[in-house]
C-alpha positions as CSV (number, residue, x, y, z in Angstrom):
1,X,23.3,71.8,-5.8
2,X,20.2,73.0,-4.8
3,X,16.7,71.9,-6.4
4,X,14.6,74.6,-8.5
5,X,12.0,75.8,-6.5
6,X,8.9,73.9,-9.0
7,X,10.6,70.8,-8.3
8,X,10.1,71.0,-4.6
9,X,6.8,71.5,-4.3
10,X,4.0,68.4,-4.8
11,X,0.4,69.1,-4.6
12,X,-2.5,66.9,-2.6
13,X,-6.2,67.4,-3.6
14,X,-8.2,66.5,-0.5
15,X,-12.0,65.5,-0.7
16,X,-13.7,65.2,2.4
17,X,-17.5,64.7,3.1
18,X,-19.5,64.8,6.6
19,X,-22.3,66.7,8.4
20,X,-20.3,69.7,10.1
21,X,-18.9,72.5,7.5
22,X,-16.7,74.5,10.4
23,X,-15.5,71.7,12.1
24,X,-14.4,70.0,8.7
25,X,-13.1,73.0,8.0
26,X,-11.2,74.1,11.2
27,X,-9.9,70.4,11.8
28,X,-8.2,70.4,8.0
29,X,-6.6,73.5,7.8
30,X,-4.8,73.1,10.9
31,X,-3.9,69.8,9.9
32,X,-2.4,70.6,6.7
33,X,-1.0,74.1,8.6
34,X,0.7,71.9,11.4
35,X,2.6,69.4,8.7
36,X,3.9,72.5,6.8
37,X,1.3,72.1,4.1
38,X,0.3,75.4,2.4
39,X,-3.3,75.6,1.3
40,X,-3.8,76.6,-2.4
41,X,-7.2,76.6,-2.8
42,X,-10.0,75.6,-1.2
43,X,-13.9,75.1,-1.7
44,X,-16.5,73.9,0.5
45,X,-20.0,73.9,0.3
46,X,-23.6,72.6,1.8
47,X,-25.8,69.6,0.0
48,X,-28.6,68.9,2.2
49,X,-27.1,67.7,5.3
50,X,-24.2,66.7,3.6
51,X,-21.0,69.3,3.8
52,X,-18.1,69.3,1.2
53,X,-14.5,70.2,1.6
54,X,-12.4,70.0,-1.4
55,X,-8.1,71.2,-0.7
56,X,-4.9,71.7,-2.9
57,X,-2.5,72.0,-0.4
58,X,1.1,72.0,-1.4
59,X,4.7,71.0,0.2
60,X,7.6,69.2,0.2
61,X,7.5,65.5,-0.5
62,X,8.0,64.8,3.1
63,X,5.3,66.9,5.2
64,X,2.6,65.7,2.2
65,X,3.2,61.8,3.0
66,X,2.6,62.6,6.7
67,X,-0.4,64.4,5.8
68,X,-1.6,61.6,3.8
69,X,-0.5,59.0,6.4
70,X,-2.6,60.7,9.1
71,X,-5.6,61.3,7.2
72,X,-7.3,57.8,6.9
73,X,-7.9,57.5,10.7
74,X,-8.4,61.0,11.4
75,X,-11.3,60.5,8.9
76,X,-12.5,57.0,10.9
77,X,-12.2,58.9,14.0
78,X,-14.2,61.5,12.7
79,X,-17.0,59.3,10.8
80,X,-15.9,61.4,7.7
81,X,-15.6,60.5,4.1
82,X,-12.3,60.8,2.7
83,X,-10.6,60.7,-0.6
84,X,-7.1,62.3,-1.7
85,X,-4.9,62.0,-4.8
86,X,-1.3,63.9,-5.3
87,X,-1.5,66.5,-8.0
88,X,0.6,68.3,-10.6
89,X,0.8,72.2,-11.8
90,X,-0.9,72.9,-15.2
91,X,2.0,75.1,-16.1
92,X,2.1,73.8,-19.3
93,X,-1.3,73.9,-20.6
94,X,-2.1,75.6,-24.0
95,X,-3.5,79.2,-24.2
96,X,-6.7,79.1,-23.4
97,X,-9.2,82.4,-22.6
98,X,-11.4,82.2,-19.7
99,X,-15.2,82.9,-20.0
100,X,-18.0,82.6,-17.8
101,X,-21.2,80.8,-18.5
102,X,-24.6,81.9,-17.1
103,X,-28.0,80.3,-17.6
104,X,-31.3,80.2,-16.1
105,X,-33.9,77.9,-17.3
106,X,-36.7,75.8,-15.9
107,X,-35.2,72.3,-14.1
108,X,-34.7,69.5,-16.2
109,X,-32.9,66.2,-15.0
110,X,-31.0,66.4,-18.4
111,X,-30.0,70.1,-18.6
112,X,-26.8,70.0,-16.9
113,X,-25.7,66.8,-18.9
114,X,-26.7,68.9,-22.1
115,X,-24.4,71.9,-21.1
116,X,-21.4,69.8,-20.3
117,X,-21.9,67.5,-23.4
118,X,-22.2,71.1,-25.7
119,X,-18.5,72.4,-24.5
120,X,-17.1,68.8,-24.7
121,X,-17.9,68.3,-28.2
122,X,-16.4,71.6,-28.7
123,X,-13.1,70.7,-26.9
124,X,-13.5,73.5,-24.3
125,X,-13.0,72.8,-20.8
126,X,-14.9,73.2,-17.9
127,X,-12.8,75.0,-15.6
128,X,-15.4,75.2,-13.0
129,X,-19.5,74.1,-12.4
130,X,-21.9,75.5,-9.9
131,X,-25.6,74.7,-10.0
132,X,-28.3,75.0,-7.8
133,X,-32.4,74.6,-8.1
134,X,-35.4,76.5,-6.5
135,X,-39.2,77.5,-6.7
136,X,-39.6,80.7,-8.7
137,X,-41.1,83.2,-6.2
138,X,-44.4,84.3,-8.5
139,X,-45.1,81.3,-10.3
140,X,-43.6,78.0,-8.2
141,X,-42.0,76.6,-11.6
142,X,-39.0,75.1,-10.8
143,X,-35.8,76.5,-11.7
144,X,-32.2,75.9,-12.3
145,X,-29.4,78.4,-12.1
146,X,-25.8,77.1,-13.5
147,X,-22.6,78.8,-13.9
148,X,-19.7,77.6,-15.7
149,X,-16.2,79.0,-16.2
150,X,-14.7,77.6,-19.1
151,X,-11.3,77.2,-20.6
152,X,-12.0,78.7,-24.5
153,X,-8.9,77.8,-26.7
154,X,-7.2,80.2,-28.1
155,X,-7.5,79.7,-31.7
156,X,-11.2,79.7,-31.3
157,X,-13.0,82.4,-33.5
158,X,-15.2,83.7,-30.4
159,X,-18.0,85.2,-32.8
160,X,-18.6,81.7,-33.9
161,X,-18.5,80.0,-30.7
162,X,-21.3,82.9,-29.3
163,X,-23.8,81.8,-32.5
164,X,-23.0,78.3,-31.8
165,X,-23.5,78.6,-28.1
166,X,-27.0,80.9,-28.7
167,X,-27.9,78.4,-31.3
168,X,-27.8,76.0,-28.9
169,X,-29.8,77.9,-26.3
170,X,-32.4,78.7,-28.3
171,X,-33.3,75.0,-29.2
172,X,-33.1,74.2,-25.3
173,X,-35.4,77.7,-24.4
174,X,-32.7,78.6,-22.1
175,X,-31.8,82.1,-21.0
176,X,-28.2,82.3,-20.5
177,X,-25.0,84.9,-21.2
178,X,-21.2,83.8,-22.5
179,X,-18.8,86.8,-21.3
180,X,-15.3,86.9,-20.2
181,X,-13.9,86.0,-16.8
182,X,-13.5,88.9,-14.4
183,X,-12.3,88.5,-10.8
184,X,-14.8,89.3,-8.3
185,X,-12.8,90.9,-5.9
C-alpha cells in the first residue's frame, strides 16, 4: 500500500547568516539539490555586512535527516551561522484574504513595533515584513519604508478594517495604502 503523496513529503526551514550572499547561496542550493531536497522557497537578503539565507526545502524523511546531519559542520567549516527546524504545510489554515500594506513615514525606533502591535490586536497575520531606512534626497529627514502582506480573515468587514487601519495612521502621521495582494510577475 502506497503512502499519499502529502504524507511523504517533510519540510526544513533553513536560516543561515555570514558575510558572502552568492557563496551562501550557491553552496546551499546544491546541498539541498545533491540530497534530493527540493527548494520551496527561498529569500536572502543584505544587512550591513551581514548576508541572510532563509530555505523551505522539502523531501522525504530520509534525504532531510542527511541534510540536517551535514549542516552543522558544513556551517563550522564555513564560519557561518546556522539554524534549522522541520516544518509543516498550512493546508489547513482558515480563509484568510491577502492584502498588502504600504507605508512611508519619517524613522522612528517604535514605528515598526506599532504596525505589528496594530494587526496583532486585530488578529490578522503578518504573512510577510520588509523594511528599510534612508535619507530623503531634498530634505535629509530620515525615513522608513515598510511593507507588509497580511493574512485578513475572512469574516472581516474590509470597510471597517480600512477606517480602523486610516484611523490609526492618521494618529501616527503616516502615509501608507491597504490594497489587495497581486503577484508581481
Amino acid at each position: 500500500m502506497s503512502t499519499p503523496p502529502g504524507q511523504r513529503e517533510q519540510y526544513l526551514v533553513i536560516n543561515v547568516m555570514g558575510q558572502e550572499t552568492t557563496s551562501l547561496a550557491s553552496l546551499l542550493t546544491r546541498l539541498c539539490t545533491e540530497h534530493r531536497c527540493q527548494i520551496v522557497s527561498s529569500r536572502m537578503s543584505r544587512h550591513g555586512s551581514c548576508a541572510v539565507l532563509l530555505l523551505q526545502v522539502s523531501g522525504n524523511w530520509d534525504a532531510l535527516a542527511r541534510l540536517e546531519t551535514l549542516l552543522p559542520p558544513l556551517a563550522k567549516r564555513e564560519h557561518i551561522l546556522l539554524s534549522m527546524s522541520r516544518s509543516h504545510s498550512l493546508d489547513e489554515r482558515p480563509q484568510a484574504l491577502p492584502y498588502n500594506v504600504f507605508v512611508t513615514a519619517a524613522q522612528r525606533a517604535e514605528l515598526v513595533g506599532e504596525l505589528c502591535n496594530f494587526f496583532q490586536q486585530l488578529s490578522i497575520d503578518i504573512e510577510e515584513l520588509q523594511s528599510f531606512t534612508y535619507q530623503a534626497q531634498h530634505t535629509g529627514t530620515p525615513m522608513l519604508n515598510l511593507t507588509l502582506t497580511i493574512a485578513i480573515p475572512a469574516q472581516t468587514q474590509l470597510s471597517w478594517l480600512r477606517e480602523q487601519f486610516l484611523d490609526f495612521c492618521d494618529e501616527l502621521n503616516l502615509d501608507a495604502v491597504i490594497e489587495p495582494w497581486r503577484p508581481l510577475h
